[in-house]
PyMOL Python script that loads the backbone (N, CA, C, O; Angstrom):
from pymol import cmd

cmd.read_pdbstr("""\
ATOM      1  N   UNK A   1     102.821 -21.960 138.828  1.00  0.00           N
ATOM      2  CA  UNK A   1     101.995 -23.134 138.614  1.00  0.00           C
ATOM      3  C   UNK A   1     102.211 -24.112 139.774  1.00  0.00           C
ATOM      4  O   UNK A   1     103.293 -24.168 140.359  1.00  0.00           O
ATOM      5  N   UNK A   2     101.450 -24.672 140.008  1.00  0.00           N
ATOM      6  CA  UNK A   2     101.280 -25.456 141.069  1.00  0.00           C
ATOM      7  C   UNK A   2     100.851 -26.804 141.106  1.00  0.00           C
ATOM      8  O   UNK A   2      99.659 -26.869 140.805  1.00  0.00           O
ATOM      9  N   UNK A   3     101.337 -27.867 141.348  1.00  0.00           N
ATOM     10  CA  UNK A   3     100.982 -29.503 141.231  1.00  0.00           C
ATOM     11  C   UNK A   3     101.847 -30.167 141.928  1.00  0.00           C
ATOM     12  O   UNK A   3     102.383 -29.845 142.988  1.00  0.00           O
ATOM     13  N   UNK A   4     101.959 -31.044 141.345  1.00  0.00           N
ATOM     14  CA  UNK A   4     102.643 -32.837 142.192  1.00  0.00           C
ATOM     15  C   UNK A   4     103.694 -32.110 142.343  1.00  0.00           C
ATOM     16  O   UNK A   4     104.005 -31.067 141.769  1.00  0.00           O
ATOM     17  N   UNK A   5     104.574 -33.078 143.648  1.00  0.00           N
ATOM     18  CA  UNK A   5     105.689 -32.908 143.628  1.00  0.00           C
ATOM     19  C   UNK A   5     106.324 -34.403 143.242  1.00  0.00           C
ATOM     20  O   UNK A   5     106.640 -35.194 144.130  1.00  0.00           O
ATOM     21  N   UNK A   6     106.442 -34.635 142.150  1.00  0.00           N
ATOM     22  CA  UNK A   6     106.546 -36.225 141.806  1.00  0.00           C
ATOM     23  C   UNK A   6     107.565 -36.627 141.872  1.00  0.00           C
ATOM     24  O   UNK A   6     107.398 -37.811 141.581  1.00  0.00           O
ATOM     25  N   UNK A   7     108.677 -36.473 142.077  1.00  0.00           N
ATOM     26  CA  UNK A   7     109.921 -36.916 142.756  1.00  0.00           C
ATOM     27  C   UNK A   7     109.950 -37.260 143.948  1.00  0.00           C
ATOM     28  O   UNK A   7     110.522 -38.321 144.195  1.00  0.00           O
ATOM     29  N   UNK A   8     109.191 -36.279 145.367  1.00  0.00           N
ATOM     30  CA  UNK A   8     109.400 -36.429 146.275  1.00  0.00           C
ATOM     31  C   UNK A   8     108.175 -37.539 146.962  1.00  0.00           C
ATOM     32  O   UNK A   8     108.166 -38.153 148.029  1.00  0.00           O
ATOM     33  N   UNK A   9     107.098 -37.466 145.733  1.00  0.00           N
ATOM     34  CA  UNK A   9     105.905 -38.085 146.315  1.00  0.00           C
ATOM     35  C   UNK A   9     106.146 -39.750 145.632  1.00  0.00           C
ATOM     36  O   UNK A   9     105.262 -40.580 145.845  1.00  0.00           O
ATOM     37  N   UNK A  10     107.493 -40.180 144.750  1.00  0.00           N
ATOM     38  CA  UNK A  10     107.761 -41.247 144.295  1.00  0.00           C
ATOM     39  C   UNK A  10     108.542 -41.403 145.235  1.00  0.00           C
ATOM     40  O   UNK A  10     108.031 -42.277 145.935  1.00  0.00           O
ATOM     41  N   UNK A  11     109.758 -40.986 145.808  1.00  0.00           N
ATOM     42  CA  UNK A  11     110.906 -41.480 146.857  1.00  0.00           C
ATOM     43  C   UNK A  11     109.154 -42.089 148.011  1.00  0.00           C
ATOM     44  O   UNK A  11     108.941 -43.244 148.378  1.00  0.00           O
ATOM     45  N   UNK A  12     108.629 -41.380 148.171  1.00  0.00           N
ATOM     46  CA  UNK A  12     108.002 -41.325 149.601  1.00  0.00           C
ATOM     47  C   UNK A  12     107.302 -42.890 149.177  1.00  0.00           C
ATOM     48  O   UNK A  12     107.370 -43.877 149.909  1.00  0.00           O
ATOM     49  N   UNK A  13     106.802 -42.860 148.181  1.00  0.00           N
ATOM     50  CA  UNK A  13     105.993 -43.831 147.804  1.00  0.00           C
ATOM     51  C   UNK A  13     106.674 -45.776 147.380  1.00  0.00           C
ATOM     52  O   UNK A  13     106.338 -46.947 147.560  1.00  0.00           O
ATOM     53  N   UNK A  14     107.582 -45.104 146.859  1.00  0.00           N
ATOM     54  CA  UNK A  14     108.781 -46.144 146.887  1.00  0.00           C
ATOM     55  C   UNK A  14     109.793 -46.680 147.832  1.00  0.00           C
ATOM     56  O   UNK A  14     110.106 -47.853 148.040  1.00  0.00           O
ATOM     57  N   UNK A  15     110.215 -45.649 148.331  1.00  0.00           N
ATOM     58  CA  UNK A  15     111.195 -45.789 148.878  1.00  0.00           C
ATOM     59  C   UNK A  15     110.758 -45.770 150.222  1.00  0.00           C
ATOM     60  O   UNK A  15     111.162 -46.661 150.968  1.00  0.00           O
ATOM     61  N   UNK A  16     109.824 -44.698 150.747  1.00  0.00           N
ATOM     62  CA  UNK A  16     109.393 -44.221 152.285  1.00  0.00           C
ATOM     63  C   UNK A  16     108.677 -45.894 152.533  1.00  0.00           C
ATOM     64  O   UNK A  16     109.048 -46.593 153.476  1.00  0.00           O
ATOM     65  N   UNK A  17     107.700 -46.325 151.605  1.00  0.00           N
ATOM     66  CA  UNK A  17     106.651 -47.626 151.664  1.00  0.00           C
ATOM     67  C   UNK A  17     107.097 -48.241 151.353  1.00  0.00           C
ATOM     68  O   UNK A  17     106.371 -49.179 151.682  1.00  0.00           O
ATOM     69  N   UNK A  18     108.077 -48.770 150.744  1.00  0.00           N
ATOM     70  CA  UNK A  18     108.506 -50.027 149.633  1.00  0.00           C
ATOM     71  C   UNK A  18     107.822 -50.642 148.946  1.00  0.00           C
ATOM     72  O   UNK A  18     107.882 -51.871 148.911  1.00  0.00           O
ATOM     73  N   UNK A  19     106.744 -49.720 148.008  1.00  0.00           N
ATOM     74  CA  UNK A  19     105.727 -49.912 147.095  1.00  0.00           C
ATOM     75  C   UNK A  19     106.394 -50.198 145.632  1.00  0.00           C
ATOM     76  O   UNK A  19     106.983 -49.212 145.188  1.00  0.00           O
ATOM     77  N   UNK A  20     106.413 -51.134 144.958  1.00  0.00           N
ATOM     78  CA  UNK A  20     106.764 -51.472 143.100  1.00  0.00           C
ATOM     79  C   UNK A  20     106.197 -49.968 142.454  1.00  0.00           C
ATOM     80  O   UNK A  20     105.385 -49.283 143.077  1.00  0.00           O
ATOM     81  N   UNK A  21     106.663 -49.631 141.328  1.00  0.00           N
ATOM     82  CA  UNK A  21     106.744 -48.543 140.640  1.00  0.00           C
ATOM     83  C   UNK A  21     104.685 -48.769 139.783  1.00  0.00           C
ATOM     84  O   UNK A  21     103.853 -47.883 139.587  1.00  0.00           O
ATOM     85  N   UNK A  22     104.577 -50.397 139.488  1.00  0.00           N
ATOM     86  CA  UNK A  22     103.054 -50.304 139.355  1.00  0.00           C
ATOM     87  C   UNK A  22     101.965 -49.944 140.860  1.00  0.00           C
ATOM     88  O   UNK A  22     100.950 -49.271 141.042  1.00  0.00           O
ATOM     89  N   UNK A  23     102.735 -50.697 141.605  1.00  0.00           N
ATOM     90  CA  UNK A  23     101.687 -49.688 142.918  1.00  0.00           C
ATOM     91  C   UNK A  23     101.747 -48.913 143.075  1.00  0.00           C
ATOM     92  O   UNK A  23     100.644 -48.393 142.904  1.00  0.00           O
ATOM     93  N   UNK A  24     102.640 -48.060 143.449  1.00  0.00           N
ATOM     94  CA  UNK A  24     102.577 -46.582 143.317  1.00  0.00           C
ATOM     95  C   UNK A  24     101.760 -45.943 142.383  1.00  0.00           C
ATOM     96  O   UNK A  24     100.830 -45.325 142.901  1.00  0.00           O
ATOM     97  N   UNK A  25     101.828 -45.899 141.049  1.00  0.00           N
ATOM     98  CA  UNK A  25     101.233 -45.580 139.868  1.00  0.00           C
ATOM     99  C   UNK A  25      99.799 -46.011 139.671  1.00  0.00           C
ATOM    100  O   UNK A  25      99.115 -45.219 139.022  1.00  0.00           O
ATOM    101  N   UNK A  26      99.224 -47.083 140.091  1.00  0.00           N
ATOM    102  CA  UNK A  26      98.050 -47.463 140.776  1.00  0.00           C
ATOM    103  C   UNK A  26      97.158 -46.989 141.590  1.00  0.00           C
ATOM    104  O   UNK A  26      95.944 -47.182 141.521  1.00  0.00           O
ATOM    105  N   UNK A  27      97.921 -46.155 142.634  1.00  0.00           N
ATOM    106  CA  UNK A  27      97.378 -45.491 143.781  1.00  0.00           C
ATOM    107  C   UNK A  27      96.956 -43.982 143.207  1.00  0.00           C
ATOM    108  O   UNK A  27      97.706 -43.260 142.551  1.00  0.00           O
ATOM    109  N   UNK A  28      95.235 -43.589 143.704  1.00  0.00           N
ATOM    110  CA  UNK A  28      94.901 -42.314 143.804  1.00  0.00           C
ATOM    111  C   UNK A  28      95.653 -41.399 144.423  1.00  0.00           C
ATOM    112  O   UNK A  28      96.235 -41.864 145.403  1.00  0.00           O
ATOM    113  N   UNK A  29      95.855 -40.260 144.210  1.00  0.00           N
ATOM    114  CA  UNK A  29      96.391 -39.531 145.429  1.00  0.00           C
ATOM    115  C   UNK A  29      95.863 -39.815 146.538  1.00  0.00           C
ATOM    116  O   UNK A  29      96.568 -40.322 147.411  1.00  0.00           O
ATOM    117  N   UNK A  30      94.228 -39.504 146.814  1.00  0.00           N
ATOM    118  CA  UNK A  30      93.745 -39.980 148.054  1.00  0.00           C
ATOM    119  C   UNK A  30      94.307 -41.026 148.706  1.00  0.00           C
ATOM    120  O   UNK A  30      94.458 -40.929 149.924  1.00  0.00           O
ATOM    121  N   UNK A  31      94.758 -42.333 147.948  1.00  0.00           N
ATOM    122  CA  UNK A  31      94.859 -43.588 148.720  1.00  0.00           C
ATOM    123  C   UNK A  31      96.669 -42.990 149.136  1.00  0.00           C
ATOM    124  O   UNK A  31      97.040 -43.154 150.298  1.00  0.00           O
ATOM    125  N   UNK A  32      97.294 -42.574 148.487  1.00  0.00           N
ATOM    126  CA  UNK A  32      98.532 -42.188 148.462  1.00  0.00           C
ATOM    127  C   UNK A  32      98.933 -41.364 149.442  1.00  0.00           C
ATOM    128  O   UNK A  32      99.953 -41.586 150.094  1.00  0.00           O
ATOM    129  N   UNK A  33      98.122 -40.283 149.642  1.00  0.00           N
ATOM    130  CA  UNK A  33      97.912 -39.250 151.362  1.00  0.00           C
ATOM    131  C   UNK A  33      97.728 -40.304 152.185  1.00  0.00           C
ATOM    132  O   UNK A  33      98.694 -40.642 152.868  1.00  0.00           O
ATOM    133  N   UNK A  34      96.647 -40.945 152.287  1.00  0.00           N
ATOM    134  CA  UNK A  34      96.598 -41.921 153.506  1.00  0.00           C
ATOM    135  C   UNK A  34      97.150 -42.750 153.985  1.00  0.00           C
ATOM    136  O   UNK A  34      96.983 -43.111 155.150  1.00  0.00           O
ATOM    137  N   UNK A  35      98.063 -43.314 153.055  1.00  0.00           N
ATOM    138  CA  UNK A  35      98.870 -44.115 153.446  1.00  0.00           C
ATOM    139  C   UNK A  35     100.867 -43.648 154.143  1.00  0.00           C
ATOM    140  O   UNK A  35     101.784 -44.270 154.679  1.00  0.00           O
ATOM    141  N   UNK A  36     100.571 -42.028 153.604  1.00  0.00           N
ATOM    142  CA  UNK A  36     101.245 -41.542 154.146  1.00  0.00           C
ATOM    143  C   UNK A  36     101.506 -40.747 155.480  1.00  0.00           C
ATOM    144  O   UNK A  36     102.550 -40.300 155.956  1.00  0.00           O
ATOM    145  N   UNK A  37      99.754 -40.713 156.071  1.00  0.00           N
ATOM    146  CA  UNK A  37      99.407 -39.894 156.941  1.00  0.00           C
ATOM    147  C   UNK A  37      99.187 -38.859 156.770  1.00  0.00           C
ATOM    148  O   UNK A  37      99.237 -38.215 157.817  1.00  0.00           O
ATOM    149  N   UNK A  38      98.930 -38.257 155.865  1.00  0.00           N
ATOM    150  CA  UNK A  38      98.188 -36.858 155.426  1.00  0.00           C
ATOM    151  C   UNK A  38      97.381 -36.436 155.361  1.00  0.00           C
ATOM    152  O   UNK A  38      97.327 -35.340 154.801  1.00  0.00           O
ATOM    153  N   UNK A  39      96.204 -37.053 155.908  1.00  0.00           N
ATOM    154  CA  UNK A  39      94.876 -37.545 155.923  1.00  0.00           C
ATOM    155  C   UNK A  39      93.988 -37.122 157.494  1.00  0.00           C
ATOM    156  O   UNK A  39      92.820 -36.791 157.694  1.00  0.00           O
ATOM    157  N   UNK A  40      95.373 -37.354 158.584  1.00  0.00           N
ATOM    158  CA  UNK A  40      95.654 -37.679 159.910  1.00  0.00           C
ATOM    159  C   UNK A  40      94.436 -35.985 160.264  1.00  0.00           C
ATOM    160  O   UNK A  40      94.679 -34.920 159.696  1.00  0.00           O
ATOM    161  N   UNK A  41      93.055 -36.180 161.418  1.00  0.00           N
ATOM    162  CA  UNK A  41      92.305 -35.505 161.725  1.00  0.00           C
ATOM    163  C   UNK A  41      91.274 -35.057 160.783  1.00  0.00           C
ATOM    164  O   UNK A  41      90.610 -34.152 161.288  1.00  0.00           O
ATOM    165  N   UNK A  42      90.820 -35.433 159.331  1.00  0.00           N
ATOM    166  CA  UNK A  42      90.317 -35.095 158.589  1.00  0.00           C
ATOM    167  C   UNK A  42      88.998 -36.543 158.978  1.00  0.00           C
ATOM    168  O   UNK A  42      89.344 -37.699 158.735  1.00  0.00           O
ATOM    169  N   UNK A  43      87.510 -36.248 159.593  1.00  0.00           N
ATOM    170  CA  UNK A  43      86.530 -36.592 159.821  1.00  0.00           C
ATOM    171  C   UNK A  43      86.178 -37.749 158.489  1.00  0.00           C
ATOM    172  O   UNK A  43      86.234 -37.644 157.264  1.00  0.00           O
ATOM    173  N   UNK A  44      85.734 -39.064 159.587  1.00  0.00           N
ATOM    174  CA  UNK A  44      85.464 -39.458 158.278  1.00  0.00           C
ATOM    175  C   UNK A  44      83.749 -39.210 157.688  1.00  0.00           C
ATOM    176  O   UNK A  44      83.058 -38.497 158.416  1.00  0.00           O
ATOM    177  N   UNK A  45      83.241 -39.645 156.712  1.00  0.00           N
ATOM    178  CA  UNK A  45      82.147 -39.430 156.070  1.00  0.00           C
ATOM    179  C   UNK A  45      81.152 -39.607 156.962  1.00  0.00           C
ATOM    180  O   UNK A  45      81.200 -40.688 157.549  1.00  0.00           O
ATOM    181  N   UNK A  46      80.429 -39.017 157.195  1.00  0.00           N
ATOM    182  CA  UNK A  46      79.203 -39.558 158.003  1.00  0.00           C
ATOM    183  C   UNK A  46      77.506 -38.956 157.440  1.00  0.00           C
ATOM    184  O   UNK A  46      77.405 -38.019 156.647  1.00  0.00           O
ATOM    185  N   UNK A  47      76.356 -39.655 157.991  1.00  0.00           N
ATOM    186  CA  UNK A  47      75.248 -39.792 157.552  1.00  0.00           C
ATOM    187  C   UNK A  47      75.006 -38.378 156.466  1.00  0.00           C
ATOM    188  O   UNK A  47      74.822 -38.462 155.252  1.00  0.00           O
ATOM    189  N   UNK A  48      75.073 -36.959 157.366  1.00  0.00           N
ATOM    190  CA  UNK A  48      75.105 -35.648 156.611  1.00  0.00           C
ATOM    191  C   UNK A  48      75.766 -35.223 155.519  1.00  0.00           C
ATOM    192  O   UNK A  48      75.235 -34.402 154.771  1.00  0.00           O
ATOM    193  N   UNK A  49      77.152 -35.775 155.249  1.00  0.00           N
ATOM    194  CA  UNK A  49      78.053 -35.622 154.944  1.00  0.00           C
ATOM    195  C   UNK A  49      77.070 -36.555 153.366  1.00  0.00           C
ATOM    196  O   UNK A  49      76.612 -36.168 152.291  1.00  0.00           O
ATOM    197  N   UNK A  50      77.124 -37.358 153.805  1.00  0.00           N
ATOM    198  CA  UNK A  50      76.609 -38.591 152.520  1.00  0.00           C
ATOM    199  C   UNK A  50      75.294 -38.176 151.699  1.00  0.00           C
ATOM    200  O   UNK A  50      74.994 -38.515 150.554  1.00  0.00           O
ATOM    201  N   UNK A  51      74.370 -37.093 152.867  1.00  0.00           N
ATOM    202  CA  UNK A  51      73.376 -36.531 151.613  1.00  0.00           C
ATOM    203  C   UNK A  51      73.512 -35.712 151.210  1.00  0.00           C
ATOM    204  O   UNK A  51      72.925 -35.386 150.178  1.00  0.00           O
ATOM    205  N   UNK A  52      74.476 -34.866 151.914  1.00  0.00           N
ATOM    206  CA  UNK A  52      75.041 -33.625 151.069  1.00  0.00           C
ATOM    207  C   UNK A  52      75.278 -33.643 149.633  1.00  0.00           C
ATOM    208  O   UNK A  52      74.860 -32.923 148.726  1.00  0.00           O
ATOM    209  N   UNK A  53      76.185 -34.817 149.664  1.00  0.00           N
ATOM    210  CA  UNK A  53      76.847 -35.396 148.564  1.00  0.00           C
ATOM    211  C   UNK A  53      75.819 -35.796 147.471  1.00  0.00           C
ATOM    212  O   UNK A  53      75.903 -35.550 146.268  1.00  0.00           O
ATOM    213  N   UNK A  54      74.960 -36.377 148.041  1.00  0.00           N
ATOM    214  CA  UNK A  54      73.753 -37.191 147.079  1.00  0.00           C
ATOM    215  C   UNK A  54      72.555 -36.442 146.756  1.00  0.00           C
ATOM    216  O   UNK A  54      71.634 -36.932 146.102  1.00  0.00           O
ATOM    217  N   UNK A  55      72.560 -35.010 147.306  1.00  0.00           N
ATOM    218  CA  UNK A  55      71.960 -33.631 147.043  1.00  0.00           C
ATOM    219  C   UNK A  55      72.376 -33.476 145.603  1.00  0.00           C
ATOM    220  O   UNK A  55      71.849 -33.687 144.511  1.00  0.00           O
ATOM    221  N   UNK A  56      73.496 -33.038 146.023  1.00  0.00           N
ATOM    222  CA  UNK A  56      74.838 -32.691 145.089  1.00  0.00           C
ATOM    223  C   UNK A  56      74.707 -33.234 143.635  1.00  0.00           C
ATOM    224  O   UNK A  56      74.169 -32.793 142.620  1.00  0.00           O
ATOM    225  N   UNK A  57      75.293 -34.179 143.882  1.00  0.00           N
ATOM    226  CA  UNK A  57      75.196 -35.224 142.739  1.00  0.00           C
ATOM    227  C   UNK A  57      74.047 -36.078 142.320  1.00  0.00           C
ATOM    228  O   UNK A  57      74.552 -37.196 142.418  1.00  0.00           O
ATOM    229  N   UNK A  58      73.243 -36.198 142.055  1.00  0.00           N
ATOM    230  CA  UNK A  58      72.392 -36.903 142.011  1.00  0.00           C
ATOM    231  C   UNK A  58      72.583 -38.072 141.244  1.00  0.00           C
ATOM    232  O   UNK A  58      73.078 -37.709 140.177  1.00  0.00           O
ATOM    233  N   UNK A  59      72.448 -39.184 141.259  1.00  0.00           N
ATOM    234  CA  UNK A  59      72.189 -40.557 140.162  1.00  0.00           C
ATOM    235  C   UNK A  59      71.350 -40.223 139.332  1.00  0.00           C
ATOM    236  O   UNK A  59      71.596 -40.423 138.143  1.00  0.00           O
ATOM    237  N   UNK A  60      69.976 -39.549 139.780  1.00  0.00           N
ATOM    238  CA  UNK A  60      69.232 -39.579 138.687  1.00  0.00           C
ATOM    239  C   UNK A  60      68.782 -37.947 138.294  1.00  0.00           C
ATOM    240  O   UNK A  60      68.573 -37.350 139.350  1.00  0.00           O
ATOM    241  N   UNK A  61      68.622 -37.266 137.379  1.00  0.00           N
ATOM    242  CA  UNK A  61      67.715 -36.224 136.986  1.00  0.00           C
ATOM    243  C   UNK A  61      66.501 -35.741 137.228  1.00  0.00           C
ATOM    244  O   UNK A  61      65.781 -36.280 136.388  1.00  0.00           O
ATOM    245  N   UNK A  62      65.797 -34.970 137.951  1.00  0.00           N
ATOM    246  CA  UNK A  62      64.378 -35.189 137.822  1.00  0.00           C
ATOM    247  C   UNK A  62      63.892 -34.859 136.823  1.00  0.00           C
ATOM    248  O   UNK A  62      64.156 -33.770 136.315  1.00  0.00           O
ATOM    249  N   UNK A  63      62.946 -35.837 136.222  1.00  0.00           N
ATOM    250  CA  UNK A  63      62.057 -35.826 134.745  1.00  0.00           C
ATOM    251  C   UNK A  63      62.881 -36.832 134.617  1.00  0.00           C
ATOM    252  O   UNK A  63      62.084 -37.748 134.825  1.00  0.00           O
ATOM    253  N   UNK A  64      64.076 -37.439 134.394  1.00  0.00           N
ATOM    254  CA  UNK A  64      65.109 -38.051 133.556  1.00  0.00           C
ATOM    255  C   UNK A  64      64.338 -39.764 133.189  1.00  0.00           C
ATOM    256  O   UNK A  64      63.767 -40.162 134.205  1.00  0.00           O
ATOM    257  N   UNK A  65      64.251 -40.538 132.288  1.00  0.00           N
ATOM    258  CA  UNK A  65      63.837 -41.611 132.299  1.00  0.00           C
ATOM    259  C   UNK A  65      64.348 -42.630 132.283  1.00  0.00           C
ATOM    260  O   UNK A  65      65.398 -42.433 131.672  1.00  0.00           O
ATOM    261  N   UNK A  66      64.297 -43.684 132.577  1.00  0.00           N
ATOM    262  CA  UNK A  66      65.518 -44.954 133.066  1.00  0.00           C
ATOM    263  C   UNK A  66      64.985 -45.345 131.337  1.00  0.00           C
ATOM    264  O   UNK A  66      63.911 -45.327 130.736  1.00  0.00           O
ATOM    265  N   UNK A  67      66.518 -45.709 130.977  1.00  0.00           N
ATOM    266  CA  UNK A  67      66.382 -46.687 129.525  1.00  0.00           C
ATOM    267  C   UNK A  67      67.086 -47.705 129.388  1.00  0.00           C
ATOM    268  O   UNK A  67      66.989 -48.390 128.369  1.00  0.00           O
TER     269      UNK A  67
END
""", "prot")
cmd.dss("prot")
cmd.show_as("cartoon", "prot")
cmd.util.cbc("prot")
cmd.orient("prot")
């Protein structure tokens, strides 16, 4: 099985940042990689990237009716 390593990702987060035990616990992983540098060469979002996404996901349904 495979997941957090939550000991090492609390020292890092606490101790590596000198983040309070509610910030830490606050933080997404995402925000939590980045602030650790884990993030470091990964492109940020751009125009394609954003309709991909909004392909993807849509806000609305087609047919769907606003209520």
């Amino acid at each position: 099985m495979s997941g957090f390593d939550w000991p090492v990702l609390m020292r890092a987060g606490m101790r590596g940042l000198g983040l309070k035990p509610d910030e830490f616990w606050a933080l997404s992983p995402a925000e939590l990689a980045l602030m650790l540098g884990r993030d470091e060469g990964r492109a940020p979002l751009d125009r394609a990237g954003l309709s991909a996404l909004a392909e993807a996901f849509p806000d609305k349904v087609e047919g769907e009716q606003n209520e």
